[in-house]
PADOTOR-920531 format. One line per field, with one value per residue (C-alpha): x negated, y negated, z negated. Coordinates in pm, 1 decimal. Layout:
BEGIN
x: [X,...];
y: [Y,...];
z: [Z,...];
# end
This chain:
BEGIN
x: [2555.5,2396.4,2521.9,2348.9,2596.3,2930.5,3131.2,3384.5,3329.5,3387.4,3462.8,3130.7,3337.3,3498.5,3165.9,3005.4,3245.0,3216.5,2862.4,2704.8,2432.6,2120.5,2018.7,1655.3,1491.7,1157.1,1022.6,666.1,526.9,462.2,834.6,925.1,1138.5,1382.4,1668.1,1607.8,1489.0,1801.8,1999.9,1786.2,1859.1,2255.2,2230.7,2083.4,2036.2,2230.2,1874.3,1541.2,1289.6,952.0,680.3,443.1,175.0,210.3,-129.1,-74.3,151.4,-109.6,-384.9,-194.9,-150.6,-527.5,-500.0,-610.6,-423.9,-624.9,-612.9,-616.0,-299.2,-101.0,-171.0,-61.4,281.0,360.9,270.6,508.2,795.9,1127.8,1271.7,1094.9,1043.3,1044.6,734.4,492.3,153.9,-133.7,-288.3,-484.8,-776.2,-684.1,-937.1,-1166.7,-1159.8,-1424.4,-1273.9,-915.8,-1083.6,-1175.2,-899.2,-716.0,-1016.9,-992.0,-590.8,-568.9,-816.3,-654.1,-327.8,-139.6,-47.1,29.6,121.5,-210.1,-272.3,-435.7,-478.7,-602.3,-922.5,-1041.8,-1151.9,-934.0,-1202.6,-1047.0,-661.7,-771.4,-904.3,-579.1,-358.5,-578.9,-542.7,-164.3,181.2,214.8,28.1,136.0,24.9,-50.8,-143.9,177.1,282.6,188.7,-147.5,-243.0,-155.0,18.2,230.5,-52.2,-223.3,102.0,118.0,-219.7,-204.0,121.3,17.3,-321.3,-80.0,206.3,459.4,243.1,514.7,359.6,536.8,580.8,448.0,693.9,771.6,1106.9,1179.6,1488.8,1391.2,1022.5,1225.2,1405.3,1122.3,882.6,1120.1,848.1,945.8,1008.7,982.7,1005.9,1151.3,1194.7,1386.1,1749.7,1754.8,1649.1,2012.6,1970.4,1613.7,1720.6,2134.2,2248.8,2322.2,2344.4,2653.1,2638.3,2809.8,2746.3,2543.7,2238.4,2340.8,2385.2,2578.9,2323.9,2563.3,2533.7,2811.2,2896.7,3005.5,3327.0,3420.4,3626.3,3746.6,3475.2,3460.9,3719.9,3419.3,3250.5,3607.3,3603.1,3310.4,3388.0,3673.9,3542.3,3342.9,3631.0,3542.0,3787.4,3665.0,3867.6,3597.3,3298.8,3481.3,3371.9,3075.4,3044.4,3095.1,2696.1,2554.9,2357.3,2518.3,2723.9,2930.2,2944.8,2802.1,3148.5,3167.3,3499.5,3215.7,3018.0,2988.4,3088.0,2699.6,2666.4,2876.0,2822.4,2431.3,2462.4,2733.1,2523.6,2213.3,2302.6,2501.1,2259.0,1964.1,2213.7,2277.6,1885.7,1895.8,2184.9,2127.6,1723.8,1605.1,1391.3,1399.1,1487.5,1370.7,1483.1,1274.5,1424.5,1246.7,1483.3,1701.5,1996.8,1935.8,1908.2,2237.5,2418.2,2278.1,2428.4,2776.4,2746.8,2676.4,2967.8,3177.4,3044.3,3138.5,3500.1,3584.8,3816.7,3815.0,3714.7];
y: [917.2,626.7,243.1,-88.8,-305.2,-372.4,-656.3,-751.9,-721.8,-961.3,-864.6,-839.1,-919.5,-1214.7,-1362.9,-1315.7,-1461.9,-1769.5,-1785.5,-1731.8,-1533.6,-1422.6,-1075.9,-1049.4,-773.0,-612.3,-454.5,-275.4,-328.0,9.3,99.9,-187.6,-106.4,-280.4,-188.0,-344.0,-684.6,-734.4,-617.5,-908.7,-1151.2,-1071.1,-1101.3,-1468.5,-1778.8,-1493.4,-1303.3,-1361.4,-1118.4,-1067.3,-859.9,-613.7,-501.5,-133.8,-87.7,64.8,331.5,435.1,483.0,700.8,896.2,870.6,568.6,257.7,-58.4,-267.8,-655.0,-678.4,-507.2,-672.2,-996.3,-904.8,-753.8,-1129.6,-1282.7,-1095.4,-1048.3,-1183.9,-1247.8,-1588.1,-1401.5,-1583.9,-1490.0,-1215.5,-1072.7,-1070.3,-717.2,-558.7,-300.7,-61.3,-37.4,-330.2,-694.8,-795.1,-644.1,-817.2,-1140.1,-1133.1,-1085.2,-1361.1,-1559.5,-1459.0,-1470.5,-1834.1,-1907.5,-1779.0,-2000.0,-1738.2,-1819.5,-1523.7,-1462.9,-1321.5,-996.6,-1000.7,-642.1,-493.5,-443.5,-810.5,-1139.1,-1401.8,-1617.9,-1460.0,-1506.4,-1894.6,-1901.5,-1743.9,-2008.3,-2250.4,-2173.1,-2030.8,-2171.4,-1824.2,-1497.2,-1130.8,-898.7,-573.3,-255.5,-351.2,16.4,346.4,297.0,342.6,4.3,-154.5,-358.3,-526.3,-603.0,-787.7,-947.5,-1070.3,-1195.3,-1366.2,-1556.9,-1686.5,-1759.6,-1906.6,-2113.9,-2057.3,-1831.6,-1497.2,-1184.7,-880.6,-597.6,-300.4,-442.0,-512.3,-387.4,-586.4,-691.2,-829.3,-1023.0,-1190.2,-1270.8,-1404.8,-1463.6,-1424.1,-1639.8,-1288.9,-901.9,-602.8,-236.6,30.2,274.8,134.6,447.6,730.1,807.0,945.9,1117.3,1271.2,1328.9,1055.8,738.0,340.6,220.8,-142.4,-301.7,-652.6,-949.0,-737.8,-457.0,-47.8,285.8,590.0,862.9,1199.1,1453.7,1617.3,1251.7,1339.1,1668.7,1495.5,1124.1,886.8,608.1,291.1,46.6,299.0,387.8,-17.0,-56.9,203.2,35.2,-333.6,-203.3,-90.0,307.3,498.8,681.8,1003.1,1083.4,1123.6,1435.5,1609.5,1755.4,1612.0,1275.7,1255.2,1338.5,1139.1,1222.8,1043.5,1120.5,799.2,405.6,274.1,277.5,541.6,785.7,705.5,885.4,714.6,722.3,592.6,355.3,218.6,228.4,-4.7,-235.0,-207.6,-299.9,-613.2,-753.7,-723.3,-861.7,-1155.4,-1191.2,-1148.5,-1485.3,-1646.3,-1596.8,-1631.7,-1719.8,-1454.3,-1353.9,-988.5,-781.8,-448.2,-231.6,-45.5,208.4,286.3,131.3,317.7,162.3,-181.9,-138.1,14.7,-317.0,-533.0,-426.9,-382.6,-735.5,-829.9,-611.8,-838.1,-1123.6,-1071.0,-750.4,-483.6,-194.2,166.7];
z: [-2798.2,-2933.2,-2905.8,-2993.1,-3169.4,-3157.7,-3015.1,-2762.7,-2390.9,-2097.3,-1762.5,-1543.9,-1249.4,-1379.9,-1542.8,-1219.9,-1015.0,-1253.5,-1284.8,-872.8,-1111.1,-870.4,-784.7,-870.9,-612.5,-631.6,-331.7,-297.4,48.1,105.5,-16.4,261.0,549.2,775.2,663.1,305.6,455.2,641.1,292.7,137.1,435.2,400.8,29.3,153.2,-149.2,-385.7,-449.3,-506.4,-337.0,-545.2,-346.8,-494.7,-323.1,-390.2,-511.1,-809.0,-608.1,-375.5,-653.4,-787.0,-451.6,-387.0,-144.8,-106.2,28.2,251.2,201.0,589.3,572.9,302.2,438.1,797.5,594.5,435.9,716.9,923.6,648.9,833.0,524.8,254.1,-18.9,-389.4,-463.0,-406.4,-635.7,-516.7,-420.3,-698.9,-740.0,-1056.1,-1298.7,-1080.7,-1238.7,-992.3,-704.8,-819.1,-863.7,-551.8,-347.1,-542.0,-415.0,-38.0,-54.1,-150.2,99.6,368.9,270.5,51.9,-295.0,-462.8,-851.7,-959.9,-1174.7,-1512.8,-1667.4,-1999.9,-1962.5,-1820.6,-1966.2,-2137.8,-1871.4,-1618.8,-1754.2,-1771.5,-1443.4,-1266.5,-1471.8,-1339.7,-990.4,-1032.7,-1170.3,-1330.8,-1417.1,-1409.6,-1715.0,-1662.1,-1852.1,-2089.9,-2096.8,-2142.0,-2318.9,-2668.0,-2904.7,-2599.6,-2819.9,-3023.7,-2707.5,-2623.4,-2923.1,-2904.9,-2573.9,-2589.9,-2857.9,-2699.4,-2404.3,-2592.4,-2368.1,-2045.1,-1771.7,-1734.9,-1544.0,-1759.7,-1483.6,-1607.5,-1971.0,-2034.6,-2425.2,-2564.4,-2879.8,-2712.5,-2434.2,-2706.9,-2862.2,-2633.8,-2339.9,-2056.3,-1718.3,-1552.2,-1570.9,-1375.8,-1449.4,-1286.1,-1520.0,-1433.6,-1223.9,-1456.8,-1473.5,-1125.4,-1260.1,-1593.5,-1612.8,-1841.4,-1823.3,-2027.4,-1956.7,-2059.9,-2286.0,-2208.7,-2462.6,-2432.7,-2579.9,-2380.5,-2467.1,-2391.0,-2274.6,-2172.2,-2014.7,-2349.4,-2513.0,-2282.7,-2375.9,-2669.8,-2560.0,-2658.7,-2856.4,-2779.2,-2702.6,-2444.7,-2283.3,-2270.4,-2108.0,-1818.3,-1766.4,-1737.3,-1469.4,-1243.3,-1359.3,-1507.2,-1794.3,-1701.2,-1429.0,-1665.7,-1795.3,-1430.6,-1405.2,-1004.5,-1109.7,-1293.7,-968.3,-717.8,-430.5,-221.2,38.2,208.7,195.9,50.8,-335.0,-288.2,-187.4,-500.1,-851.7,-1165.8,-1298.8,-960.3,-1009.8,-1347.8,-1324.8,-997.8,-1191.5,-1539.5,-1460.1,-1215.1,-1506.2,-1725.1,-1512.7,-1516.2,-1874.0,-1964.3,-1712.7,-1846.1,-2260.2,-2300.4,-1898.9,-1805.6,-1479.9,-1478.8,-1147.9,-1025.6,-855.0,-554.9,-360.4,-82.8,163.3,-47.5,-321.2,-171.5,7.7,-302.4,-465.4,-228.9,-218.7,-582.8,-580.8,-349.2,-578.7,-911.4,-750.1,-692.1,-575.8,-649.3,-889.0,-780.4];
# end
């Protein structure tokens, strides 16, 4: 078990309720279905909805996502979304240039994409044209951090989106305008889970921290998020099933992950102002978001 720091916890529920903090959303259109617009549309001026294209998805599958088609997809989205990137080609400059090009000029302005690989010209064109710039290519490749380090400080104060980047200590540093992640649910992926602890800081925790009671400060935590700890010492409660839509069908990891990782999106917000975006893939995920949400703001322990 390993914890970051020590310190006294407030109740998520209670700072919440206080605070009206935002739940920041990131859907890829290809991940897009109905059922998660109409979670976004209930979640209303509470969340911001940030777009991705889903490029970067489909190369990986072999496909290709047609500009044709991603335009069509915003223009027809029922829900106003806070933003949206423009589609990229992986591993194409040109090609990416250019459909920043033809999507302004058909009346879209999206947040465009500027990956390892191109031209600070190209950066300084898309800031330019653009209130803000995506950077890709942040992780997984070799010396990823000194290319951040070198291109934050040609950028400096400009906002930039981190596309996937969210390391603690570099938020802190550089405190980017926004950032995306994805790995809130590897609990579901790999059988553990961060339980947070709240100020920034997480408790990694696996089943075997609760075959002896664990420490005061994680038995805290647990608590402040309506969980108790007792049910970690079951093997069924580090599953991802559910048997039901209502949080008394959920796990704990369930449970905690959900409650973890919206307070935390809201503290990265609240202590250094970067926008912090969750990536959901599913409509179960988007729905277990928004009565987490509801729960945050007020509701009663599970």
């Amino acid at each position: 078990m390993s914890v970051e720091l020590h310190g006294a916890l407030v109740s998520p529920t209670r700072r919440r309720a206080q605070n009206k903090d935002k739940v920041n959303v990131l859907i890829a259109a290809n991940y897009c279905d109905d059922k998660m617009l109409s979670d976004m549309a209930e979640l209303g001026d509470d969340g911001r909805l940030l777009i991705d294209s889903g490029a970067f998805t489909a190369w990986k599958a072999g496909k290709e996502v047609k500009l044709d088609d991603y335009l069509k997809f915003l223009g027809d989205l029922p829900v106003k979304p806070y933003a949206y990137f423009m589609l990229d080609v992986i591993g194409d400059p040109k090609a990416t240039h250019e459909n920043f090009v033809e999507m302004r000029a058909q009346g879209f302005d999206p947040i465009p994409i500027f990956t390892r690989g191109d031209d600070l010209q190209s950066l300084e064109f898309y800031f330019e044209q653009s209130g803000r710039v995506a950077l890709g290519g942040l992780v997984g490749t070799k010396g990823n951090l000194g290319f951040v380090n070198g291109l934050m400080a040609h950028i400096r104060d400009r906002p930039v989106h981190w596309l996937g980047f969210t390391r603690r200590d570099w938020l802190g540093k550089y405190k980017p305008d926004s950032c995306d992640s994805s790995s809130w649910a590897r609990a579901f992926r790999y059988g553990h889970m961060d339980t947070y602890l709240g100020r920034g800081r997480w408790a990694s925790l696996r089943m075997t921290d609760f075959a002896k009671r664990p420490s005061k400060m994680v038995v805290d935590a647990v608590r402040s998020f309506g969980v108790d700890p007792l049910r970690l010492a079951h093997r069924d409660e580090w599953n991802n099933k559910t048997k039901g839509p209502d949080e008394t069908d959920w796990s704990a990891i369930q449970l905690l992950t959900y409650r973890s990782w919206l307070t935390y999106q809201a503290d990265v917000e609240r202590l250094i102002g970067t926008k912090f975006f969750l990536a959901f893939g599913s409509s179960e995920q988007t729905a277990k978001m928004l009565r987490t949400h509801k729960y945050l703001q007020g509701g009663t322990s599970t």
